[in-house]
N, CA and C atoms as an extended XYZ file, in Angstrom:
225
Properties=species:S:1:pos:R:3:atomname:S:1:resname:S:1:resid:I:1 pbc="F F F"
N        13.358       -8.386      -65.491 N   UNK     1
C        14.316       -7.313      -65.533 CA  UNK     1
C        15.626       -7.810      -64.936 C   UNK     1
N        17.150       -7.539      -65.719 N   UNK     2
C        18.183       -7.947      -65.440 CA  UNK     2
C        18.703       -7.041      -64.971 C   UNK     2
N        19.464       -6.296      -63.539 N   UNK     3
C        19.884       -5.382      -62.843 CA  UNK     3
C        20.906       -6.131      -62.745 C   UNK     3
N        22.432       -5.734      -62.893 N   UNK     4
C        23.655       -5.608      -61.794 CA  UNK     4
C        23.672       -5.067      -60.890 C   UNK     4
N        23.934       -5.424      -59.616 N   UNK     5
C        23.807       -4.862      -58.313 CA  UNK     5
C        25.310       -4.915      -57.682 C   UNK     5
N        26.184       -4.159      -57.580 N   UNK     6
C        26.964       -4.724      -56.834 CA  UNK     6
C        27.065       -4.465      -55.047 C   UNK     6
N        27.252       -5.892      -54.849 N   UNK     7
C        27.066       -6.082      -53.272 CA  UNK     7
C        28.418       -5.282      -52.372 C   UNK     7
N        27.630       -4.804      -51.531 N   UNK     8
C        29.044       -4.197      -50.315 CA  UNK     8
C        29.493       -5.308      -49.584 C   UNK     8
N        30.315       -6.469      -49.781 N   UNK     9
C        31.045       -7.549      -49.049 CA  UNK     9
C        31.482       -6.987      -48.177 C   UNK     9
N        32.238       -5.541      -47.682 N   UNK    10
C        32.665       -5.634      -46.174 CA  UNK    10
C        31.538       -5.650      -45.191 C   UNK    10
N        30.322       -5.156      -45.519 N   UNK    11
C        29.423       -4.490      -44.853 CA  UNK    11
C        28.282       -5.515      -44.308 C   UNK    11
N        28.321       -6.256      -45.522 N   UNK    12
C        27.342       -7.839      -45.156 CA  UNK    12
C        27.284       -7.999      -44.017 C   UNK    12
N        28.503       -8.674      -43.308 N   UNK    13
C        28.289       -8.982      -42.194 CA  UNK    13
C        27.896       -8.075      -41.319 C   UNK    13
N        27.518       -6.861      -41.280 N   UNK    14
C        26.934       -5.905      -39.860 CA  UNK    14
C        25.214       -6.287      -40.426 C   UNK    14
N        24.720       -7.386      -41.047 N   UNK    15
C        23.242       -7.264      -41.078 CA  UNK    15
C        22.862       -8.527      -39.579 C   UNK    15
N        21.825       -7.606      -38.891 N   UNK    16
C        21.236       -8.305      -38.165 CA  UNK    16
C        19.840       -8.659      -38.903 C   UNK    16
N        19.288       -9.834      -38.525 N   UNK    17
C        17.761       -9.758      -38.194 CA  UNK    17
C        16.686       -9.734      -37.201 C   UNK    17
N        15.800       -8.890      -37.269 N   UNK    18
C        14.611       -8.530      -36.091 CA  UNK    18
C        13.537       -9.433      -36.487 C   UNK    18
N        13.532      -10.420      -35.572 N   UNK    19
C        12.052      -10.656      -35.308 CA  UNK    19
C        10.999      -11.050      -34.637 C   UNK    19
N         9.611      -11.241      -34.407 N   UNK    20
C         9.232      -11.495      -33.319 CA  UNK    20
C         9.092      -12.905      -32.677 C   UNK    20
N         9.146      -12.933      -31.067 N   UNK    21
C         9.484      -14.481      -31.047 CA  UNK    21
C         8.830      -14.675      -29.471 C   UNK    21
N         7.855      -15.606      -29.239 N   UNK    22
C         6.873      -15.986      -28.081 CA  UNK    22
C         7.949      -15.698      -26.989 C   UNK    22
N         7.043      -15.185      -25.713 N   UNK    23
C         8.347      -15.379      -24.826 CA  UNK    23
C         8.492      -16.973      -24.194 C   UNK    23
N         7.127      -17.457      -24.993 N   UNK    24
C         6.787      -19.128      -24.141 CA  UNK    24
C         7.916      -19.861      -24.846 C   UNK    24
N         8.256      -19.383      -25.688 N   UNK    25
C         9.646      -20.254      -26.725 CA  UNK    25
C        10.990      -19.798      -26.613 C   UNK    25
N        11.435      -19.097      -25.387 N   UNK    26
C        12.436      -18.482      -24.926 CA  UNK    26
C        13.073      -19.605      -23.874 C   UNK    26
N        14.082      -19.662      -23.566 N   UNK    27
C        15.014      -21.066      -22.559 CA  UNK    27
C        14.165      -20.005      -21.137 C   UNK    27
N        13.595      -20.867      -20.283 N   UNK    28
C        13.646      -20.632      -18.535 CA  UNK    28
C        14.079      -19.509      -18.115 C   UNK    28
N        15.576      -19.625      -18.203 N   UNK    29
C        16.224      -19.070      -17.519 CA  UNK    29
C        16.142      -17.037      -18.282 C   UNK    29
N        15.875      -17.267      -19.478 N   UNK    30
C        15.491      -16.025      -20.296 CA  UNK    30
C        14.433      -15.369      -19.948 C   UNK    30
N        13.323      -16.101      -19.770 N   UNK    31
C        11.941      -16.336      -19.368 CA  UNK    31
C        12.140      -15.330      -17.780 C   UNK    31
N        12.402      -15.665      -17.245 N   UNK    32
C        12.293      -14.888      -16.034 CA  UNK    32
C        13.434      -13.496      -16.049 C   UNK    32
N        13.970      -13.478      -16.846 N   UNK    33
C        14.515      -12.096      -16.814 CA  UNK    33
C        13.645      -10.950      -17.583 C   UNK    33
N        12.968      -11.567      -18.510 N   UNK    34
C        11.376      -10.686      -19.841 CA  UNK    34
C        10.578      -10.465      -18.837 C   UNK    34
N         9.851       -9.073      -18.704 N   UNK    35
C         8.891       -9.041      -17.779 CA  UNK    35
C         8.161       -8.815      -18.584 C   UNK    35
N         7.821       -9.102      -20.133 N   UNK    36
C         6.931       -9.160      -20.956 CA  UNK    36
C         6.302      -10.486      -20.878 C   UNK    36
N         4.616      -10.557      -21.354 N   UNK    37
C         4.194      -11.786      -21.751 CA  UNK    37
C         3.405      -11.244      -23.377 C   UNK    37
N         3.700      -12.130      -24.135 N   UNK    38
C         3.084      -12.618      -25.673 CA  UNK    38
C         4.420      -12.457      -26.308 C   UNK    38
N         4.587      -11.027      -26.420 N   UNK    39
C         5.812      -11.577      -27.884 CA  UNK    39
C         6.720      -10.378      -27.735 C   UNK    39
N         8.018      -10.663      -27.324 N   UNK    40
C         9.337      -10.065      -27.454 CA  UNK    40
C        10.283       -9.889      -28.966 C   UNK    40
N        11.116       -8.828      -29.384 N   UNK    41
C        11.661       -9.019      -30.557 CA  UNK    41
C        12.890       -9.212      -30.418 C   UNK    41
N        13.462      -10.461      -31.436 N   UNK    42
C        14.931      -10.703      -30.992 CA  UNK    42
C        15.690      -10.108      -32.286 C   UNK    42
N        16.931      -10.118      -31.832 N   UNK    43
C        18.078       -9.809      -33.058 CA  UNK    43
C        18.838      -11.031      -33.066 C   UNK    43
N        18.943      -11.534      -34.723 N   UNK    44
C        19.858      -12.592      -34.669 CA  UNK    44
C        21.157      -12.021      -35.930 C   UNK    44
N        21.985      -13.271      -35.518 N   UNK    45
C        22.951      -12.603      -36.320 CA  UNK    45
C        23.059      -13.662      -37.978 C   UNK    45
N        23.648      -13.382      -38.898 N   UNK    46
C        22.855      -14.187      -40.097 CA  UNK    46
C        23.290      -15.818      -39.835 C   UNK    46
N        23.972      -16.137      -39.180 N   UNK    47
C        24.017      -17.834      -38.716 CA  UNK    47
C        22.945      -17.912      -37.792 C   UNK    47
N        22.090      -17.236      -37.364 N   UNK    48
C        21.023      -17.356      -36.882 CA  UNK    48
C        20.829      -16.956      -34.671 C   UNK    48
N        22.528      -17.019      -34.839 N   UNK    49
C        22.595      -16.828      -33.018 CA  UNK    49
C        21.551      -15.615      -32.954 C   UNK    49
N        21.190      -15.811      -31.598 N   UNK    50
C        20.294      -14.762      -30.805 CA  UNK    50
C        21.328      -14.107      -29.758 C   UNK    50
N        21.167      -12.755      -30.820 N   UNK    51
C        22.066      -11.475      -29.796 CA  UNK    51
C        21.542      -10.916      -28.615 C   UNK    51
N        20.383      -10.618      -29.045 N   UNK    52
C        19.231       -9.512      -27.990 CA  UNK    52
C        18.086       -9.835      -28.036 C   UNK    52
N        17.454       -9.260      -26.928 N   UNK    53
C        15.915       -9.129      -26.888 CA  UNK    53
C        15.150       -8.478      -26.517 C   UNK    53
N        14.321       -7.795      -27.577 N   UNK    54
C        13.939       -6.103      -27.070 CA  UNK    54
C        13.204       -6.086      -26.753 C   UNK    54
N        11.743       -5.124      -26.339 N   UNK    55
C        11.139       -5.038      -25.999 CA  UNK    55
C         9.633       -4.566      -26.605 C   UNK    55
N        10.257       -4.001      -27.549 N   UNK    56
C         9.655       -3.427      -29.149 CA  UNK    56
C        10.476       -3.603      -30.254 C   UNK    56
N         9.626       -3.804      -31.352 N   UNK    57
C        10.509       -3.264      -32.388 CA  UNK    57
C        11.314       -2.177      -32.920 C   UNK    57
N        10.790       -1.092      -32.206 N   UNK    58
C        11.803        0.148      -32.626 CA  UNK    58
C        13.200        0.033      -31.868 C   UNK    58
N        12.823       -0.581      -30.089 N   UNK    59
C        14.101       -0.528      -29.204 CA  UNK    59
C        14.647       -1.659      -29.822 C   UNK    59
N        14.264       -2.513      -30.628 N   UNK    60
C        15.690       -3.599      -31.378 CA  UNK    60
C        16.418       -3.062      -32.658 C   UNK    60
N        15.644       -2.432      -33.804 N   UNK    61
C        15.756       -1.707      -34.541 CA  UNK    61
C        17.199       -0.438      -34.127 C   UNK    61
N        16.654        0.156      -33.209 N   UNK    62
C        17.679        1.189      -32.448 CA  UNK    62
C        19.307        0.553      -31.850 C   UNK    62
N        18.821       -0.574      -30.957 N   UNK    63
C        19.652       -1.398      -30.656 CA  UNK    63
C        21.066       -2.033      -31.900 C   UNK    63
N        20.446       -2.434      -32.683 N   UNK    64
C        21.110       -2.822      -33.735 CA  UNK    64
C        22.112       -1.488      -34.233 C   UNK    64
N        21.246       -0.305      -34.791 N   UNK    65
C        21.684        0.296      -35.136 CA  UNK    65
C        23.249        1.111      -34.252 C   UNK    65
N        22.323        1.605      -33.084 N   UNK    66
C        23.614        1.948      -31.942 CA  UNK    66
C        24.929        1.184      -31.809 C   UNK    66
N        24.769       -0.398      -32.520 N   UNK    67
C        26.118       -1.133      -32.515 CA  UNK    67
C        26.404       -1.622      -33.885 C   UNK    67
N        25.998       -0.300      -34.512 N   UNK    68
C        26.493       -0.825      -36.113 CA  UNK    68
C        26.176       -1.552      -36.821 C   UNK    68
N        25.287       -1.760      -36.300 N   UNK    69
C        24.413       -3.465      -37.395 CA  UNK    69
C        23.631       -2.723      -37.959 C   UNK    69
N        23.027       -2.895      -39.404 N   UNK    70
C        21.814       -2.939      -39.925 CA  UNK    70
C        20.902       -3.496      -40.200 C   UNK    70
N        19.769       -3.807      -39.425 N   UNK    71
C        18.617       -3.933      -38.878 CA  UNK    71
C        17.692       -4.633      -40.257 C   UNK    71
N        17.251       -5.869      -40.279 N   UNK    72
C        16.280       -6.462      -41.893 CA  UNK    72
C        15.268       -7.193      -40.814 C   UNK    72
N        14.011       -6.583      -41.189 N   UNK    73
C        12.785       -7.448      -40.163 CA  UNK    73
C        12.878       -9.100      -41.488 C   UNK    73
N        12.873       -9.733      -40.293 N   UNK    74
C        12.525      -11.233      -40.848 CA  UNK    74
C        10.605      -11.872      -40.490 C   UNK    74
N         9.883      -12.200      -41.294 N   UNK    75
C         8.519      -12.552      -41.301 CA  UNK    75
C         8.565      -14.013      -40.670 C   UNK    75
């Protein structure tokens, strides 16, 4: 199936991605600020920087949203 879609170019850039990420694979110094152990969810931005780190998926989800980003879980 051939669809035209046309893309919102201003808007692109407010996509974050959520996803989950060990806290054992977090820098040290990150590491001791998480008072979580197994798996924290981060937001990155589409070059891949790491914005945040939530605590759940809904509080990153929310997070994103509250600063205008829209929120795409990455697998």
């Amino acid at each position: 199936m051939n669809v035209k879609f046309n893309f919102d170019h201003e808007n692109m850039e407010r996509v974050v991605y959520v996803r989950t990420v060990n806290v054992s694979e977090l820098p040290e110094d990150v590491r001791e600020q998480v008072s979580a152990d197994g798996l924290v969810y981060a937001i990155h931005s589409e070059d891949g920087e790491r914005l945040a780190i939530a605590k759940n998926r809904d509080i990153a989800f929310a997070l994103a949203r509250t600063n205008e980003f829209e929120p795409v879980s990455v697998h």
